[in-house]
Legacy VTK file of the C-alpha trace (Angstrom):
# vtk DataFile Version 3.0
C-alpha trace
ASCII
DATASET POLYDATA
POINTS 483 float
67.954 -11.551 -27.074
65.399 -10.016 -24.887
66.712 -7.186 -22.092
66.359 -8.432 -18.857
64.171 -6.231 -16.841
65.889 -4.681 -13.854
64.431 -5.961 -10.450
63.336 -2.661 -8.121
64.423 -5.058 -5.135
67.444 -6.362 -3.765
64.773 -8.409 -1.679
63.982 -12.124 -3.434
62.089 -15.016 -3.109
65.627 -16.952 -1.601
65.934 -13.957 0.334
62.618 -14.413 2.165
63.117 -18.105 1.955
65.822 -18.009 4.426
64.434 -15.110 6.204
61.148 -16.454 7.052
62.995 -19.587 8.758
65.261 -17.849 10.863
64.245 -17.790 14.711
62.579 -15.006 16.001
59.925 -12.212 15.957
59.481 -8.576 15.253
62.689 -9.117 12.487
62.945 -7.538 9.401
64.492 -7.731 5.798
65.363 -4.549 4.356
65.893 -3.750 0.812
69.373 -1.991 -0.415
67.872 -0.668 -3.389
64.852 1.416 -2.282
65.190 3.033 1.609
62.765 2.166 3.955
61.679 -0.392 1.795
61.727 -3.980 4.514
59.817 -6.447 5.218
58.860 -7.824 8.870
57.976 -11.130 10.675
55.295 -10.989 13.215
53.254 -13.191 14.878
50.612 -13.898 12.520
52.783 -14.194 9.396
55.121 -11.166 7.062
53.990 -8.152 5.990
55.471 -5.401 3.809
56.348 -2.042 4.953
57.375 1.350 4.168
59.305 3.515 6.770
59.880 7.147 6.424
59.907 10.778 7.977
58.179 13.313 7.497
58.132 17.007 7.194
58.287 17.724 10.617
60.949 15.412 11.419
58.176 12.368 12.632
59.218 8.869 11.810
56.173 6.728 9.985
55.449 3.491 9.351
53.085 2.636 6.241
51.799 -0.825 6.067
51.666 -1.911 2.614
49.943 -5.425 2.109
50.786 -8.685 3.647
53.215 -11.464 1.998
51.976 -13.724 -0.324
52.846 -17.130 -0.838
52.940 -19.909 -3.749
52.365 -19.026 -7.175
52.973 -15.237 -8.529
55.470 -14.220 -5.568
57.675 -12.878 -7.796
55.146 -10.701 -9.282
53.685 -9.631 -5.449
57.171 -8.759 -4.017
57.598 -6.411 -7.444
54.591 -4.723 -6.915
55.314 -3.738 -3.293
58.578 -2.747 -4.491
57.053 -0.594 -6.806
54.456 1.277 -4.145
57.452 1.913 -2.260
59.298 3.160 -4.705
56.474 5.479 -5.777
56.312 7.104 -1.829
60.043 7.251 -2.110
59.484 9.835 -4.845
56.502 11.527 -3.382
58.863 12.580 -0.454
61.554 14.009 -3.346
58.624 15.818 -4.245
57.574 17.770 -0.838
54.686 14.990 -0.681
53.708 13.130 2.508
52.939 8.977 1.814
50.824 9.085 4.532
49.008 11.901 3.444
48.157 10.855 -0.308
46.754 7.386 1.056
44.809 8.802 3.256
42.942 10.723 0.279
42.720 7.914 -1.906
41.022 5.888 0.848
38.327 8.878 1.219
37.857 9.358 -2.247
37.169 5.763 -2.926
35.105 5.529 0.470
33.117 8.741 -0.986
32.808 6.714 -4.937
31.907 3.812 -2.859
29.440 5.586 -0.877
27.990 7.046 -3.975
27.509 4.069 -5.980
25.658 2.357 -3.194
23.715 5.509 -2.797
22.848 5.168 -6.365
21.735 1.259 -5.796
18.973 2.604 -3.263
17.770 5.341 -5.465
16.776 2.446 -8.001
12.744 2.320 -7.487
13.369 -1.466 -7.506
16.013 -1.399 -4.899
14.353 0.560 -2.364
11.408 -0.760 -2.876
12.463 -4.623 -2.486
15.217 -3.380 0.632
13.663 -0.789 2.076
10.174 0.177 1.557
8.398 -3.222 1.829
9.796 -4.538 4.613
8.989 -1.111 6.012
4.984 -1.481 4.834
4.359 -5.261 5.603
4.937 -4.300 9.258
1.091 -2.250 8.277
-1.995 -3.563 8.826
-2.750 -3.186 5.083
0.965 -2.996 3.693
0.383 -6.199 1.550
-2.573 -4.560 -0.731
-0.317 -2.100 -1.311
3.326 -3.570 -2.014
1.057 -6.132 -4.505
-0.682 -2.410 -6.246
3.180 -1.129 -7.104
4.790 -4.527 -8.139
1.656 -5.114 -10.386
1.323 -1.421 -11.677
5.281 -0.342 -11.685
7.546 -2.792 -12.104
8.698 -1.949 -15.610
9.841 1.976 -13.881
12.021 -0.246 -10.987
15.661 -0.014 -13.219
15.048 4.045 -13.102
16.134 6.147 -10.320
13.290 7.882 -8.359
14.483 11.081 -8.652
14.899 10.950 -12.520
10.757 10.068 -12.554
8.638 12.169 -14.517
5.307 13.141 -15.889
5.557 11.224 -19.418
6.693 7.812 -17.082
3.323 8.449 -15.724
1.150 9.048 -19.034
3.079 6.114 -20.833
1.586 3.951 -17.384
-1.757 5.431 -17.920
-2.225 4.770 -21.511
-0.725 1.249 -21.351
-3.374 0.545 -17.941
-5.910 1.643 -20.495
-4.705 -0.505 -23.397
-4.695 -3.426 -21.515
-8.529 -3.099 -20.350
-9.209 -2.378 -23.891
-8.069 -5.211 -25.085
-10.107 -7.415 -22.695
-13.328 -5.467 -23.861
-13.322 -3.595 -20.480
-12.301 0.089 -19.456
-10.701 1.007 -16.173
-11.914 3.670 -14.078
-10.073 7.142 -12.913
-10.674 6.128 -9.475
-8.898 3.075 -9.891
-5.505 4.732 -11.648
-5.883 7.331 -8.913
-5.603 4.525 -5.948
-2.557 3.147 -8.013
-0.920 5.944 -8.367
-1.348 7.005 -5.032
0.285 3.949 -3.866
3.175 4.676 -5.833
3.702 8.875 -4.942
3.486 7.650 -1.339
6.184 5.188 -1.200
8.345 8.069 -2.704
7.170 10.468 -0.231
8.405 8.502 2.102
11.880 8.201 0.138
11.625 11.795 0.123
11.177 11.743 3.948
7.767 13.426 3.628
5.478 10.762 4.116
2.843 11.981 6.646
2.932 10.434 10.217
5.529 7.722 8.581
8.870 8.805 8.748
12.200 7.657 7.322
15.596 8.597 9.190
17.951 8.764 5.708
16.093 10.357 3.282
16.933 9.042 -0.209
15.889 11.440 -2.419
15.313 15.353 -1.843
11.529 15.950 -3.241
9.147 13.283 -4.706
9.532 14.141 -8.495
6.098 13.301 -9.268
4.297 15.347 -6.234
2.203 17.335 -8.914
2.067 14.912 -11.804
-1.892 13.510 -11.645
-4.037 10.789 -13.467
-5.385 12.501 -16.582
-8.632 14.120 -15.942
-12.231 13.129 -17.614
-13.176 14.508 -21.154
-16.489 16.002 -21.076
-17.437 12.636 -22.819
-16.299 10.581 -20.241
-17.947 12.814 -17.629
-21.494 12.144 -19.165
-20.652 8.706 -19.684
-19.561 8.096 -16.277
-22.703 10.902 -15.051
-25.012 8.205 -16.423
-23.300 5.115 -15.140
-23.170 6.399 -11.538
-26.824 7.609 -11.265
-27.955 4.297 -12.652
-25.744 2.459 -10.219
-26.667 4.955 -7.076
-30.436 4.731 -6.985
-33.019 2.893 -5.246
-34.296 -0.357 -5.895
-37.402 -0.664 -7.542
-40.491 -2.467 -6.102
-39.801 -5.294 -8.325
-36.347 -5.257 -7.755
-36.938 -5.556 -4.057
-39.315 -8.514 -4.450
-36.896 -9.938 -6.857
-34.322 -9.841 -3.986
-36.852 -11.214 -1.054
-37.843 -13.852 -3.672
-34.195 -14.627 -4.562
-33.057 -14.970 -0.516
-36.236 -17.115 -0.056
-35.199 -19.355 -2.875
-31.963 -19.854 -1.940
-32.643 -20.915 1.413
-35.464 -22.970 0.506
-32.672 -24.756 -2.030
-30.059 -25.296 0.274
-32.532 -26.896 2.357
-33.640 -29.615 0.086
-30.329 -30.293 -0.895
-29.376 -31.056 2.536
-33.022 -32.978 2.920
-31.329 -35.089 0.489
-27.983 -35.720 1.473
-30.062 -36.588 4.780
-31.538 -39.168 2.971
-29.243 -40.408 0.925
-26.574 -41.879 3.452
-25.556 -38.832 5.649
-27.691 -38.612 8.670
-25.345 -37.052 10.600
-25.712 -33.880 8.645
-27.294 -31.227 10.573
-31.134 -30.885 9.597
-31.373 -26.957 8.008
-35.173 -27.121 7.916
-34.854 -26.693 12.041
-32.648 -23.480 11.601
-33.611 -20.149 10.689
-30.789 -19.693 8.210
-29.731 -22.471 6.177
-26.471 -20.277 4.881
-24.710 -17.189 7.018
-24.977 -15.377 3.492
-28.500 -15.081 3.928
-28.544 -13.105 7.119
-25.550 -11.079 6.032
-27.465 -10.186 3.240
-30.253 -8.294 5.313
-27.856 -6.693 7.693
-26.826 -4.935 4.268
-30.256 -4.429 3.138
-31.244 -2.930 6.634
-28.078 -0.829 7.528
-26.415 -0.275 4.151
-22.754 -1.081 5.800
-19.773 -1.778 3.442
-19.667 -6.015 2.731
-15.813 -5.906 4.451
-17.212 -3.585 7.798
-20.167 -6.537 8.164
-17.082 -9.097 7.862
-15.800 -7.222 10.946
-18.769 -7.254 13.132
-18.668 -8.901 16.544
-20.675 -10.493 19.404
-18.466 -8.742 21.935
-20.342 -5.465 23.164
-16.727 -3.736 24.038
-15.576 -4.191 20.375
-15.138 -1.382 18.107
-17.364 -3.127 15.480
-19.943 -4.728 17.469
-23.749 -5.962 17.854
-24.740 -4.811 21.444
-28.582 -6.215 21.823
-28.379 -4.092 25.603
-28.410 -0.551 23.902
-29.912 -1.886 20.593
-27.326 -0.582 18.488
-24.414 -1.674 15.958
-21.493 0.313 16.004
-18.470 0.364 13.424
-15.470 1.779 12.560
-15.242 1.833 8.872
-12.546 -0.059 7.234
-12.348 2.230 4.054
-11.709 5.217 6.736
-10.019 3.950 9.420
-6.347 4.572 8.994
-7.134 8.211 7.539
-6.782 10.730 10.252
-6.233 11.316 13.763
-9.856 10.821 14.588
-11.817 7.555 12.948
-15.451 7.661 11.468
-17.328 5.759 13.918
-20.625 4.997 13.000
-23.734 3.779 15.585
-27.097 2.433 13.892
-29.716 2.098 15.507
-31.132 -1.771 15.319
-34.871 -1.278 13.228
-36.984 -4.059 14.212
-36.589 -6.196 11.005
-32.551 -5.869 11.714
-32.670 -6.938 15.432
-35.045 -9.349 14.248
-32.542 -10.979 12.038
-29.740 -10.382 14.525
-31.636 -12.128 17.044
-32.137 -15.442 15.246
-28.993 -15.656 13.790
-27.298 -15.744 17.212
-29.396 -17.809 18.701
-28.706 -19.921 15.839
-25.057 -19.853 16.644
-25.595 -20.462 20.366
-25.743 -17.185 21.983
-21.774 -16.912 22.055
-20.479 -13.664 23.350
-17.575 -13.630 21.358
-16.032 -13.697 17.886
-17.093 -12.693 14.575
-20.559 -12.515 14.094
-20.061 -14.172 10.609
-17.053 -16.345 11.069
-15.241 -18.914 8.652
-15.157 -22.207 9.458
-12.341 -22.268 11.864
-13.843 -19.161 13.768
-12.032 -16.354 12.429
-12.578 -13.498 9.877
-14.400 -14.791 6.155
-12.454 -13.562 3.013
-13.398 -10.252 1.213
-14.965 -11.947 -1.781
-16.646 -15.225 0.471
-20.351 -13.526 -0.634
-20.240 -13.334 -4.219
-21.145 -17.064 -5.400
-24.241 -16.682 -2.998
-24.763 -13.592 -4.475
-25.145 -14.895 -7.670
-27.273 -17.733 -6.767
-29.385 -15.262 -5.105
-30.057 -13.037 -8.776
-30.146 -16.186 -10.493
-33.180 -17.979 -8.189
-34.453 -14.212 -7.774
-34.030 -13.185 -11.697
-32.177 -10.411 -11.149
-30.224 -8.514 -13.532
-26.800 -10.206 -13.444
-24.903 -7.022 -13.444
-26.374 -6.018 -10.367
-23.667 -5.743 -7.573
-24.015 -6.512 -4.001
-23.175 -3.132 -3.252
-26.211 -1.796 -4.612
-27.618 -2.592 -1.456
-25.810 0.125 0.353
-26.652 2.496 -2.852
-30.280 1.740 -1.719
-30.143 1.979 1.261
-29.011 5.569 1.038
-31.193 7.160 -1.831
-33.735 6.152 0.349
-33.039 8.094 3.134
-32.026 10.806 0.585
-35.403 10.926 -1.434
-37.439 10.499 1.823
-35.986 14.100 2.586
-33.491 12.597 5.734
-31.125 15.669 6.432
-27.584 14.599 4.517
-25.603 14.905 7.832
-27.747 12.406 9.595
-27.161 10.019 6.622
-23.275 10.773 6.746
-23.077 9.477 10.101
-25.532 6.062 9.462
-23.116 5.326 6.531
-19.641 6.286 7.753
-18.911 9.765 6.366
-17.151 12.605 8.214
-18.983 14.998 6.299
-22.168 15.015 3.189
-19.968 16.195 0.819
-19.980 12.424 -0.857
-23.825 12.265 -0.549
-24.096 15.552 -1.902
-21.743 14.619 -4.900
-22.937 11.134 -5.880
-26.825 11.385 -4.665
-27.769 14.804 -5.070
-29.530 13.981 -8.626
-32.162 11.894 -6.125
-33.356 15.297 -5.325
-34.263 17.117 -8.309
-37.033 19.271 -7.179
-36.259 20.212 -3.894
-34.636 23.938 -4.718
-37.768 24.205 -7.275
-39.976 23.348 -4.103
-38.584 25.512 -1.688
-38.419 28.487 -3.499
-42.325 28.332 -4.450
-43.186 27.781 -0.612
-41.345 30.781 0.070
-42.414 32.666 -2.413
-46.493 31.566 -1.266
-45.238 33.257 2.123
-44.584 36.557 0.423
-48.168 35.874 -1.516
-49.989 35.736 1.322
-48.874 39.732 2.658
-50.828 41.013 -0.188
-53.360 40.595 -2.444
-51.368 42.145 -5.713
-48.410 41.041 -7.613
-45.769 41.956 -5.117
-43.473 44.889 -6.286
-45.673 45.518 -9.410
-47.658 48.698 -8.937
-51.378 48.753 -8.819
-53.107 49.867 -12.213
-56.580 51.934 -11.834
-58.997 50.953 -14.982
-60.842 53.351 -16.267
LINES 1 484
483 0 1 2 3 4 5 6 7 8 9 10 11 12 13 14 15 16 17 18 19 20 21 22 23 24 25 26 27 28 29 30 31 32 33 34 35 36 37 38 39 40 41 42 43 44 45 46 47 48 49 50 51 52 53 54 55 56 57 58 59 60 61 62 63 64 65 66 67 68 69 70 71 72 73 74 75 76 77 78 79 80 81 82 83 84 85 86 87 88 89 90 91 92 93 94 95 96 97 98 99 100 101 102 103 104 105 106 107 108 109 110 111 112 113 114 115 116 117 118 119 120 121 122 123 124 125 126 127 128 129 130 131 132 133 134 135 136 137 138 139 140 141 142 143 144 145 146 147 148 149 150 151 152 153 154 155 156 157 158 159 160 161 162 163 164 165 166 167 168 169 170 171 172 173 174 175 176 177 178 179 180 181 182 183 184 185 186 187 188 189 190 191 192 193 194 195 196 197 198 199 200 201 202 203 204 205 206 207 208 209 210 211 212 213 214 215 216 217 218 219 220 221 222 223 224 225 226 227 228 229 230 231 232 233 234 235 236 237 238 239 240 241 242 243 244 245 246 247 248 249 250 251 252 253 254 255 256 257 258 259 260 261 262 263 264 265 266 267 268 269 270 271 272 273 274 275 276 277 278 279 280 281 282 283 284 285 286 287 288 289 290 291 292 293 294 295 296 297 298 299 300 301 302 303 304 305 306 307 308 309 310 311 312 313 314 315 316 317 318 319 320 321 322 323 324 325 326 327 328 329 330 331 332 333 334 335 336 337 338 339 340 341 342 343 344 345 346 347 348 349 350 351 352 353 354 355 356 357 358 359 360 361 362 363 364 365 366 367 368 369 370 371 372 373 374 375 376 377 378 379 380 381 382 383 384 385 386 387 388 389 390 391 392 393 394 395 396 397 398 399 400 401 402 403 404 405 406 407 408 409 410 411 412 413 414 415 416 417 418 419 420 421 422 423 424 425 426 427 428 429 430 431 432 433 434 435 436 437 438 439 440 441 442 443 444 445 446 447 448 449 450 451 452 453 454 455 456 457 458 459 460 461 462 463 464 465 466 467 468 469 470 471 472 473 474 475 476 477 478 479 480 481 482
């Protein structure tokens, strides 16, 4: 036969039985076996308790758990037994009850603490519960939560702090790989933007996010803060060299006539297809032969042409005179506050160009064409607001196809002429900073300084005819006599 195990407790499940339907509150049932071991009926049901006194002669009262009913009482009344019995020989032992639960409860508050800690140290984790939430409140937080999901996502089951320059590298090479495989390469530029994206939402873990701060830093330093994209191989540089100066130049004449012609063509097309919806059942459509611009693309294509403005700043432009980005006919000017720049520093590029005549010109019909309004984009979607970043690109392409047109040419290549113009007609680079929304010419310098190729050549002969004209000899080289 099996030994019966010894119950710690005189108190049973009778006991309580009859207890628990006696009359009364604030009773108790004490145990014979352990002392101070009892249980008591209150108003909102039994609970088990543990009475003792301490060192200095206190009396305590340690709540243990409440009773529990039904199924596995017999098991729940032995296991309060046995946490009383276990503070019964704490105080044999000098120990105080109340004293050793009170450290258990911090050290499990502190391993809690911890392991939550840990969950927000996760790149996933604080980027899903904290920094998103934090950056969709920004104007262009969207752009770039979308940039880390799409770039990082395989790094979010790592800690931040445990980040490092190989996590980087492995990202590069696999960005890399990917273009490859789709016959295209990505540019340095474009890897730097990502990972910049990804260093400052770390920062601000790090709580040393410029001008953004967080209350609870989560890490202590951004482990990444000197870990960069891999730089050009001399290679690359020349490669690159020779794409960029093909890309920033002017337009040639033919180019430029191919562009005119292209515009022209368009409009002309978009015409005759409406001349024929016209006639073919649709009278009520609105006759674009009595317009001077059959298509908004058309005019927003010669703003570009005649004040080489970013495509997403011309998106922005407004009617109203008082806006930041606005067409004021009164002082014959456009002003703009670059999109690219605006959120970087204290002070904004603002940029104010002068209307030509061909650009007020355009400006002119185009808003009498939309009724003179005084208000609201000055090329608006079709429910009045703001037109999508990409909305010009299918008329762009119309426009090289009717035009013949390289296909590869890009829109922007508009603002690229626009500015070697300026630069090869000899324009002084700060004046073109300000037209095209630089704070200083240290970007014209860099990416249009090749338009200038004989300028240092030209200036040093003029001054050097200066110094000529003091004296009829070689100057410095001393006069020979012939004999």
């Amino acid at each position: 036969m099996r030994p019966v195990k010894e119950k710690l407790t005189s108190i049973t499940i009778s006991s309580i039985s009859k207890f628990l339907n006696q009359d009364g509150l604030d009773v108790q049932l004490g145990c014979s076996r352990i002392n101070g071991f009892f249980l008591r009926k209150g108003k909102s049901g039994a609970s088990w308790y543990f009475r003792y006194t301490d060192a200095n002669g206190k009396r305590r009262k340690l709540k243990l758990g409440r009773l529990l009913t039904g199924d596995g009482q017999g098991g729940h009344i032995q296991s309060m037994a046995s946490i009383a019995l276990e503070y019964s020989h704490m105080l044999a032992r000098g120990a105080d009850p109340a004293l050793h639960r009170f450290k258990l409860k911090s050290e499990t508050r502190a391993a809690e603490e911890e392991r939550l800690k840990g969950r927000v140290k996760k790149v996933g984790h604080f980027f899903e519960h904290i920094y998103k939430p934090h950056k969709m409140r920004s104007r262009y937080g969207y752009g770039t939560c979308q940039i880390i999901e799409a770039n990082f996502s395989h790094l979010f089951h790592r800690n931040m702090n445990e980040l490092s320059a190989e996590d980087i590298r492995e990202w590069e090479g696999m960005r890399r790989k990917e273009k490859a495989e789709l016959g295209k390469t990505i540019s340095r530029e474009t890897l730097v933007r990502d990972l910049g994206a990804f260093k400052a939402m770390l920062n601000y873990a790090a709580g040393r996010k410029k001008d953004d701060p967080i209350d609870y830093p989560v890490i202590e330093t951004n482990p990444l803060d000197n870990v960069y994209v891999r730089k050009l191989s001399a290679e690359e540089r020349d490669k690159r060299y020779l794409a960029t100066n093909n890309n920033r130049r002017m337009l040639t004449p033919e180019e430029l006539s191919s562009l005119i012609k292209g515009l022209d063509g368009y409009a002309e097309e978009l015409r005759a297809k409406r001349r024929r919806s016209i006639k073919h059942g649709k009278p009520h459509l609105r006759d674009l032969d009595q317009v001077a611009y059959p298509h908004w693309f058309i005019p927003f294509a010669w703003v570009a042409l005649y004040t080489g403005m970013r495509p997403g700043d011309i998106y922005g432009l407004r009617w109203e005179a008082t806006s930041a980005n606005a067409v004021n006919f009164n002082f014959n000017i456009v002003t703009a506050v670059p999109e690219k720049t605006r959120d970087k520093g204290d002070q904004p590029v603002s940029v104010k160009h002068p209307m030509s005549e061909g650009l007020r010109a355009v400006l002119k019909a185009w808003h009498e064409q939309q009724g003179q309004t005084e208000q609201g984009y000055v090329f608006p979607n079709g429910s009045g607001g703001r037109l999508a970043k990409k909305s010009h690109d299918k008329h762009w392409r119309h426009v090289k196809r009717i035009g013949e047109l390289t296909s590869g040419l890009a829109f922007y290549s508009l603002r690229h002429h626009f500015i070697s113009s300026l630069v090869m007609n000899r324009v002084p680079l700060l004046h073109i900073a300000k037209l095209v929304g630089h704070k200083s010419t240290h970007m014209i310098e860099q990416n249009y300084g090749h338009l200038l190729p004989d300028t240092a050549e030209a200036v040093i002969q003029s001054y050097s005819q200066s110094i000529c004209k003091v004296s009829n000899n070689v100057p410095g080289a001393k006069e020979v006599k012939h004999r």
